[in-house]
MMTF fields as JSON, N, C-alpha, C and O atoms, coordinates in Angstrom:
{
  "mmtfVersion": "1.0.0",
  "mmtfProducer": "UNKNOWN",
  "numBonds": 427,
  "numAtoms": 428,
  "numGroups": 107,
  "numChains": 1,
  "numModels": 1,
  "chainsPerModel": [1],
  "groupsPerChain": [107],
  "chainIdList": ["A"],
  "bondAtomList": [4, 2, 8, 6, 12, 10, 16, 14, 20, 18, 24, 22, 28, 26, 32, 30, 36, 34, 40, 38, 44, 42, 48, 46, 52, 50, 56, 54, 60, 58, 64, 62, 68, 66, 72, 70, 76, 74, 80, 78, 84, 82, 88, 86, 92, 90, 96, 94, 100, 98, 104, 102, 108, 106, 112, 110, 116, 114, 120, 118, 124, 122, 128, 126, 132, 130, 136, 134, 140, 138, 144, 142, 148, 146, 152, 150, 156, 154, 160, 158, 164, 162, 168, 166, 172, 170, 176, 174, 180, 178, 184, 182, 188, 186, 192, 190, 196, 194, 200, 198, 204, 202, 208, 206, 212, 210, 216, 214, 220, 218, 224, 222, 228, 226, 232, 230, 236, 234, 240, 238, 244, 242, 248, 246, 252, 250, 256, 254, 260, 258, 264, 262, 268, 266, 272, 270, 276, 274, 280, 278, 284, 282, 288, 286, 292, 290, 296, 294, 300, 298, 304, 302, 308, 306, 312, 310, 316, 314, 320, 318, 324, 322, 328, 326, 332, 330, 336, 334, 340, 338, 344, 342, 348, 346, 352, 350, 356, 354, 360, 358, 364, 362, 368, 366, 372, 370, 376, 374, 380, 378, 384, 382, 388, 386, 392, 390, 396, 394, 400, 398, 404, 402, 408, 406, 412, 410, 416, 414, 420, 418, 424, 422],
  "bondOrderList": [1, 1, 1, 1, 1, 1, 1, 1, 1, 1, 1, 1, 1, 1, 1, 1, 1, 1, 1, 1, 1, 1, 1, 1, 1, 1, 1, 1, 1, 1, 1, 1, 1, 1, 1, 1, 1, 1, 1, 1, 1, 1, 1, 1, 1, 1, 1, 1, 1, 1, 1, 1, 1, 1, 1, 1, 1, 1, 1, 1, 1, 1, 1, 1, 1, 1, 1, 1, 1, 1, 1, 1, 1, 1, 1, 1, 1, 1, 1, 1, 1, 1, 1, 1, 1, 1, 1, 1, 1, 1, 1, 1, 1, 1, 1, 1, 1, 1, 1, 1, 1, 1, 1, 1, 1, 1],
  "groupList": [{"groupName": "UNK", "atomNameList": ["N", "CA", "C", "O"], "elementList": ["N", "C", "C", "O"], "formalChargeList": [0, 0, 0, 0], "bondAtomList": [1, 0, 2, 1, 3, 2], "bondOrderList": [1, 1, 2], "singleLetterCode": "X", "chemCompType": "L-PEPTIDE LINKING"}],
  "groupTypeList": [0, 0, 0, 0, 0, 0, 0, 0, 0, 0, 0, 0, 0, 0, 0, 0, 0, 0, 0, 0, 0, 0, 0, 0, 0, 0, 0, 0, 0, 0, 0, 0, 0, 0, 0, 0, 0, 0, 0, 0, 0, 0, 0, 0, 0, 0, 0, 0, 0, 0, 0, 0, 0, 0, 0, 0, 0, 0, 0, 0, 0, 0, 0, 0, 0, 0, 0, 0, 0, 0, 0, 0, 0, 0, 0, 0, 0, 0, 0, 0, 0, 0, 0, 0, 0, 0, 0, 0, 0, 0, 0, 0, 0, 0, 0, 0, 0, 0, 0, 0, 0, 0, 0, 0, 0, 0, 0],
  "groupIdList": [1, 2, 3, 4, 5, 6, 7, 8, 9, 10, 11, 12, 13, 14, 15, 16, 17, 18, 19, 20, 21, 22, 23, 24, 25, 26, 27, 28, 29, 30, 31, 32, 33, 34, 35, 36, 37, 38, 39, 40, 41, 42, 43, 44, 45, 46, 47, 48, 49, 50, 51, 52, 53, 54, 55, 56, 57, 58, 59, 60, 61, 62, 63, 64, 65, 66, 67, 68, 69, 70, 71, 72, 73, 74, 75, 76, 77, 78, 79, 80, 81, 82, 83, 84, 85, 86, 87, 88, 89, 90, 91, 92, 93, 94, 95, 96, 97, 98, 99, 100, 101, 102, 103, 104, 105, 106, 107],
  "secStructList": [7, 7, 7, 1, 7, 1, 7, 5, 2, 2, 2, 2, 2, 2, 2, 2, 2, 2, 2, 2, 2, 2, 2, 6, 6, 7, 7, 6, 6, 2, 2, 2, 2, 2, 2, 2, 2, 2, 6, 7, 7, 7, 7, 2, 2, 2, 2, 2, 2, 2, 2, 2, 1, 1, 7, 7, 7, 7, 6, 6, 2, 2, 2, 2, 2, 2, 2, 2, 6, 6, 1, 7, 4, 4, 4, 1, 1, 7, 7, 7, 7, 1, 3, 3, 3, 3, 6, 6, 3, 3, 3, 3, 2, 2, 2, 2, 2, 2, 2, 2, 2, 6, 7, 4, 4, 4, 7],
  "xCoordList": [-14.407, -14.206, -15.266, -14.95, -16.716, -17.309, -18.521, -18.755, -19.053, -19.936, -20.196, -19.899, -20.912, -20.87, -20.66, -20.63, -20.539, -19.963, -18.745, -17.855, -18.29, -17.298, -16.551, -16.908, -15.79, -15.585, -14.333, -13.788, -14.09, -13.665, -12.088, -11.507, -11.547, -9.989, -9.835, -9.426, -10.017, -9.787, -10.142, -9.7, -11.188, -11.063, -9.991, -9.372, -10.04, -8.611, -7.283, -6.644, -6.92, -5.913, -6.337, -5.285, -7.174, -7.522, -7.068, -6.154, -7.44, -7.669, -6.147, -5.568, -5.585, -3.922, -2.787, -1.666, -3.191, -2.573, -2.301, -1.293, -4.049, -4.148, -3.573, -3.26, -3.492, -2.988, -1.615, -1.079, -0.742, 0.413, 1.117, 2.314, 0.563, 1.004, 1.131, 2.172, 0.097, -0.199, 0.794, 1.169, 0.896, 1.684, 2.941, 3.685, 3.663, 4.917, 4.965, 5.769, 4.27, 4.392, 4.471, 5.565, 3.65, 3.676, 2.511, 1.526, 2.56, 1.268, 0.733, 1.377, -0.448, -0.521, 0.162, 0.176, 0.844, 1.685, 3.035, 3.401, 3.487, 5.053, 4.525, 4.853, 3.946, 3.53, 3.327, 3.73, 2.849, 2.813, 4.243, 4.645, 5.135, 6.344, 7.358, 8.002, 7.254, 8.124, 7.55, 8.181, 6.437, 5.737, 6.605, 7.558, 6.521, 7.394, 8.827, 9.548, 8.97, 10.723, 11.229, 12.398, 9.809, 9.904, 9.736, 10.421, 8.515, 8.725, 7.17, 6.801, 6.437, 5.09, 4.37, 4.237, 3.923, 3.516, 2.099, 1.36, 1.687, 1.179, 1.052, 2.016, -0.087, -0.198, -1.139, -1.79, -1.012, -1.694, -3.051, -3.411, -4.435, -5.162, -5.452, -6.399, -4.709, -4.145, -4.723, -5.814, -3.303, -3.402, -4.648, -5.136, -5.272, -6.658, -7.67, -8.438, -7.418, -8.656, -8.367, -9.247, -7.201, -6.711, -7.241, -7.838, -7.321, -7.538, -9.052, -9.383, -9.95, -10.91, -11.918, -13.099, -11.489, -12.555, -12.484, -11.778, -13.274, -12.936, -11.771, -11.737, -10.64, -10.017, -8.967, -8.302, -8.92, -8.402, -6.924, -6.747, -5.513, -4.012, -4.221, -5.228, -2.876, -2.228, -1.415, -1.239, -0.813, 0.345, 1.551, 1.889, 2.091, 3.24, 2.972, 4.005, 2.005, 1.602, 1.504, 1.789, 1.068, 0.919, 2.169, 2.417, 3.293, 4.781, 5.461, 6.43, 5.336, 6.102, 5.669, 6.397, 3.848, 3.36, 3.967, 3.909, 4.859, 5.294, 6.446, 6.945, 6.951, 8.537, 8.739, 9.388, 7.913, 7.418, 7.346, 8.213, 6.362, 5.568, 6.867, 6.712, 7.908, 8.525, 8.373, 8.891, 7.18, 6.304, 5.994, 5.272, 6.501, 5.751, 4.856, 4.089, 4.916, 3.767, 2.803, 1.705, 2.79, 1.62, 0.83, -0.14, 1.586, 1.278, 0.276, -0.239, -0.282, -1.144, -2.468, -3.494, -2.379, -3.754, -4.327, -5.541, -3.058, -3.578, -4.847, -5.111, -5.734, -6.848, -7.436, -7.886, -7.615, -8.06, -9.645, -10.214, -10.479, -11.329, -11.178, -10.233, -12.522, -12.57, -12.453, -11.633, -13.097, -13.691, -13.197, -13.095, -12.955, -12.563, -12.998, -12.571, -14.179, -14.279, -13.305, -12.457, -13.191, -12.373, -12.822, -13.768, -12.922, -14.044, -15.775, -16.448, -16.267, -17.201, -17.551, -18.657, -16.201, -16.096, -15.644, -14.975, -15.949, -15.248, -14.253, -14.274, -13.243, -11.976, -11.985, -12.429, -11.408, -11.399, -9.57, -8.896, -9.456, -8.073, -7.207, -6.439, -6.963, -5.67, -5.732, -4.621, -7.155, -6.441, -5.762, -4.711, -6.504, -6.179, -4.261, -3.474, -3.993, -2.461, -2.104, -0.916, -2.836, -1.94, -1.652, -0.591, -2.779, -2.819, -1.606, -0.653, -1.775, -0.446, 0.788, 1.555, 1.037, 2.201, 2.766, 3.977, 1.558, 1.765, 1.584, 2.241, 0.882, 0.831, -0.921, -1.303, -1.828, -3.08, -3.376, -4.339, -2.368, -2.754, -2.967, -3.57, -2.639, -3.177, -3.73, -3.465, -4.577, -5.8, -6.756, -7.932],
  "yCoordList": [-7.929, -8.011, -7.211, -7.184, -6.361, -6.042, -7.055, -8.243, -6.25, -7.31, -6.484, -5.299, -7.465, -6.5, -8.123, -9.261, -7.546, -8.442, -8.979, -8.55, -9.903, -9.741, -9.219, -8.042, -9.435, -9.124, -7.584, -7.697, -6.63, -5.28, -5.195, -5.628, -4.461, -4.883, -3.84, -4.353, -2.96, -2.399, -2.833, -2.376, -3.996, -4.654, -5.821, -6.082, -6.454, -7.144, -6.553, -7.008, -5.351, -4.872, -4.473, -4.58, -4.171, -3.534, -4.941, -4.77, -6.005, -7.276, -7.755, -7.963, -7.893, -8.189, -7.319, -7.776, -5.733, -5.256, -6.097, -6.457, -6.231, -6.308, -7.816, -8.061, -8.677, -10.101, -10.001, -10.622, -8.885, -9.499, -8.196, -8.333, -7.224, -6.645, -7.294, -7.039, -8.501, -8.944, -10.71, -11.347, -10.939, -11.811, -11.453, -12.402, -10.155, -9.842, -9.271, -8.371, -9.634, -9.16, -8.023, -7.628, -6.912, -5.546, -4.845, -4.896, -4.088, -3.686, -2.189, -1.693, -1.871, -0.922, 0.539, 1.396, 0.658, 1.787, 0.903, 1.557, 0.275, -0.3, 0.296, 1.391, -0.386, -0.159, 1.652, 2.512, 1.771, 3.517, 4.07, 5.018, 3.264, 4.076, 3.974, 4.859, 2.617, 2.336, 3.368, 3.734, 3.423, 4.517, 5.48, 5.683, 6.196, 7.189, 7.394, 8.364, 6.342, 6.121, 6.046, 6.006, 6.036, 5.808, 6.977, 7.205, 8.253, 8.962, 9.684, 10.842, 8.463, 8.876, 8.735, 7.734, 10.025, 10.254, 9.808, 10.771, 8.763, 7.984, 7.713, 7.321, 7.951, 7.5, 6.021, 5.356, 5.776, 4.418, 4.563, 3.525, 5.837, 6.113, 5.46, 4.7, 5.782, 5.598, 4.529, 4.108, 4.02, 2.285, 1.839, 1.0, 2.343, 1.672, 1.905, 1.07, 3.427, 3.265, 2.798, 2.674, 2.518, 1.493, 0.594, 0.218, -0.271, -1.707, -2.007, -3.143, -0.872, -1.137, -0.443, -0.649, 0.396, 1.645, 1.66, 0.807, 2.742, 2.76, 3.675, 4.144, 3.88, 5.176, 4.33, 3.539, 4.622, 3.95, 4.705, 5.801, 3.382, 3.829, 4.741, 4.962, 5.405, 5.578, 4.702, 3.702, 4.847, 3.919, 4.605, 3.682, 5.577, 5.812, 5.214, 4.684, 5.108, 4.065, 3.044, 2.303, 2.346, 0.968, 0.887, 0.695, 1.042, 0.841, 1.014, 0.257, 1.657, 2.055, 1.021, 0.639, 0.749, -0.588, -1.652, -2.6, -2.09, -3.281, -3.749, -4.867, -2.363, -2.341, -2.962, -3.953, -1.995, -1.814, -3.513, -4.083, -4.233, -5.313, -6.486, -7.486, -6.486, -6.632, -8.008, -9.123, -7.215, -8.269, -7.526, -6.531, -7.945, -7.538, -7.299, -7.814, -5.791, -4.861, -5.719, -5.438, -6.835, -7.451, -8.268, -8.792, -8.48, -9.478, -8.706, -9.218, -7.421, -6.769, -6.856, -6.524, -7.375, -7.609, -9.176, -9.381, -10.589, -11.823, -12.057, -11.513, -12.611, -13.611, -14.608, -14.784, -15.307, -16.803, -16.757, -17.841, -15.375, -15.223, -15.546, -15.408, -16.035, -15.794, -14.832, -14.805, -13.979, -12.67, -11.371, -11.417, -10.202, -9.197, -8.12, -7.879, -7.148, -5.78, -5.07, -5.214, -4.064, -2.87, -2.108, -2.466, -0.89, 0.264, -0.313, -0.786, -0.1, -0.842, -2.242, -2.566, -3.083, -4.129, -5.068, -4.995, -6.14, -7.5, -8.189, -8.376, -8.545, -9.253, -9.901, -9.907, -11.359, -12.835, -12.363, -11.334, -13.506, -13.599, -13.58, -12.619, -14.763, -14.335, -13.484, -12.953, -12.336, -11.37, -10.38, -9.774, -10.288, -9.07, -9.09, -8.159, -10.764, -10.715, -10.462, -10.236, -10.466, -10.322, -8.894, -8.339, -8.411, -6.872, -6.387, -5.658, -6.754, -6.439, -6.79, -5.877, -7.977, -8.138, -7.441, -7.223, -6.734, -6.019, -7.133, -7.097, -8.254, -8.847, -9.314, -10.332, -8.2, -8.328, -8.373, -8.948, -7.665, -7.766, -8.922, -8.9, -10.196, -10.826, -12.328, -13.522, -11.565, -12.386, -11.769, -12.135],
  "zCoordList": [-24.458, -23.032, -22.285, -21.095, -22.577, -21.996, -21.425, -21.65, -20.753, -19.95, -18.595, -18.444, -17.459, -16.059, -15.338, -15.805, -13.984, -13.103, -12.755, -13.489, -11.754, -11.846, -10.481, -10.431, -9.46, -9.05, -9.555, -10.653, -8.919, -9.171, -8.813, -7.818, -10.005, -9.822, -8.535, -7.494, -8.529, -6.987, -5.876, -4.822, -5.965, -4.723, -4.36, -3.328, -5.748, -5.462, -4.935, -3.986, -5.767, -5.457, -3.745, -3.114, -3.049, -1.814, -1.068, -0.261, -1.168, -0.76, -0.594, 0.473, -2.002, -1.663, -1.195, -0.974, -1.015, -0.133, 1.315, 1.925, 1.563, 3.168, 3.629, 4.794, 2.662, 2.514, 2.783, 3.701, 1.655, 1.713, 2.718, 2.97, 3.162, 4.074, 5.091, 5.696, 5.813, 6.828, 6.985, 7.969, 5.602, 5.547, 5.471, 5.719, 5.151, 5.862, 6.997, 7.237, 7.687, 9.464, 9.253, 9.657, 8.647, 8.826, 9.126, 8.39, 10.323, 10.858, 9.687, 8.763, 10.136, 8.838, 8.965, 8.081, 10.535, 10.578, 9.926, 8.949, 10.004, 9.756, 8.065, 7.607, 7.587, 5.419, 5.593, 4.81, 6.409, 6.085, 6.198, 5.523, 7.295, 7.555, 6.239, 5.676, 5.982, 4.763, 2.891, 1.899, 3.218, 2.112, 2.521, 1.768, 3.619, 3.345, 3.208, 2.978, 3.393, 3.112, 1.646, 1.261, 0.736, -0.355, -0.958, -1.955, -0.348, -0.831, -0.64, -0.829, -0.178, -0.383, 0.952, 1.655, 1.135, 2.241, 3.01, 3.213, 3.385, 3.743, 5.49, 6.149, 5.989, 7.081, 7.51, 6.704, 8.83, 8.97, 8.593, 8.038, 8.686, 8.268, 6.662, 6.461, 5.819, 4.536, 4.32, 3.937, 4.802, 4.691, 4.861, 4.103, 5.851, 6.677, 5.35, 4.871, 4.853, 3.876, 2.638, 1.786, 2.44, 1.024, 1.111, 0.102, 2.39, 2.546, 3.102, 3.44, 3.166, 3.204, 2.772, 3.052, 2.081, 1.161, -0.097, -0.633, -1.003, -2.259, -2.823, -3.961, -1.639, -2.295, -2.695, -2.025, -3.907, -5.104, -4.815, -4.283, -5.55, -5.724, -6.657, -7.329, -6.637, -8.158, -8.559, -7.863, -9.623, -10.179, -9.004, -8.264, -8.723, -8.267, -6.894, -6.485, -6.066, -4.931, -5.165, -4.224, -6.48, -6.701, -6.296, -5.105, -7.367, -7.324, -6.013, -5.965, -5.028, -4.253, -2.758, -1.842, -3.064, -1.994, -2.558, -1.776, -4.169, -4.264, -4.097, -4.224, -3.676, -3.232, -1.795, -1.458, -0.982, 0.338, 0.452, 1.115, -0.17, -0.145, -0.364, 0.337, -1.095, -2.112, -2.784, -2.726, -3.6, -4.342, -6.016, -5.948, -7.583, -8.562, -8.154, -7.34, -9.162, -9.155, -9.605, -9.124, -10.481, -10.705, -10.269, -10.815, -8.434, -7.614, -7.099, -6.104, -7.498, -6.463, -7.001, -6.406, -8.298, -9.366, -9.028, -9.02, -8.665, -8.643, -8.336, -7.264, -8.783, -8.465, -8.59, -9.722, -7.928, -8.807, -9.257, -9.383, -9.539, -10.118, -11.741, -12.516, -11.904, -13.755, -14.413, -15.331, -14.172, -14.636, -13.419, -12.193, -14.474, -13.359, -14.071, -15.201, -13.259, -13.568, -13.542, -12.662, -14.578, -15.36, -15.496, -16.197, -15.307, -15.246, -15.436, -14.52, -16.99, -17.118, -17.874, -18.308, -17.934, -18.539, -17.983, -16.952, -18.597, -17.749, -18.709, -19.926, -17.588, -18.433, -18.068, -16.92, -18.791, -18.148, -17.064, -17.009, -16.523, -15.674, -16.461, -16.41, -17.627, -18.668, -19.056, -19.063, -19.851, -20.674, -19.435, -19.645, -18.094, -17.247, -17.168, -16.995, -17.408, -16.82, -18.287, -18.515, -19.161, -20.515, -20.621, -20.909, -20.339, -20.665, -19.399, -19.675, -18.482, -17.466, -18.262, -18.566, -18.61, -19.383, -20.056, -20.018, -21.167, -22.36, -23.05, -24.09, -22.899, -24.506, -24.745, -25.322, -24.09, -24.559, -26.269, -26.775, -26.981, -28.707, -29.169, -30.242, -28.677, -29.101, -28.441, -28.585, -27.704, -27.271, -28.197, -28.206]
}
């Protein structure tokens, strides 16, 4: 699975935030307010640079924007790209959802 190119899983994930935030009618203060209802303290700033910078989630934000979102956590990875950068490697689209699955062993 190495290689270069590729579009970058953090931009996807940046990308379907701003998609499916916007497709549940939620402005980026409403997604900040509900972050904190969750636990995580988040302002509209936040949001703003989630959805358009490189400042990368954690997992306990992944989880808590898919609640917020209420969308699988794995709806935040979708792409209809081929190929997707991973740190410094490229994964095709099935293995990325396999490896999400847990059943990358055997690809």
């Amino acid at each position: 699975m190495n290689g270069e190119g590729g579009i970058g899983i953090e931009d996807i994930v940046r990308r379907n935030i701003a998609a499916l935030r916007a497709k549940a009618n939620l402005t980026q203060q409403a997604l900040a307010d509900e972050m904190l209802l969750r636990g995580v303290a988040w302002t509209r700033e936040t949001v703003a640079q989630v959805e358009t910078t490189n400042r990368r989630i954690g997992l306990t934000e992944a989880i808590a924007i898919a609640a917020c979102l209420d969308v699988p956590l794995a709806r935040l990875t979708a792409t209809g790209a081929d190929t997707v950068s991973v740190g410094e490697s490229r994964w095709t689209a099935p293995y990325l959802a396999a490896a999400i699955a847990g059943t990358a062993g055997g690809i």
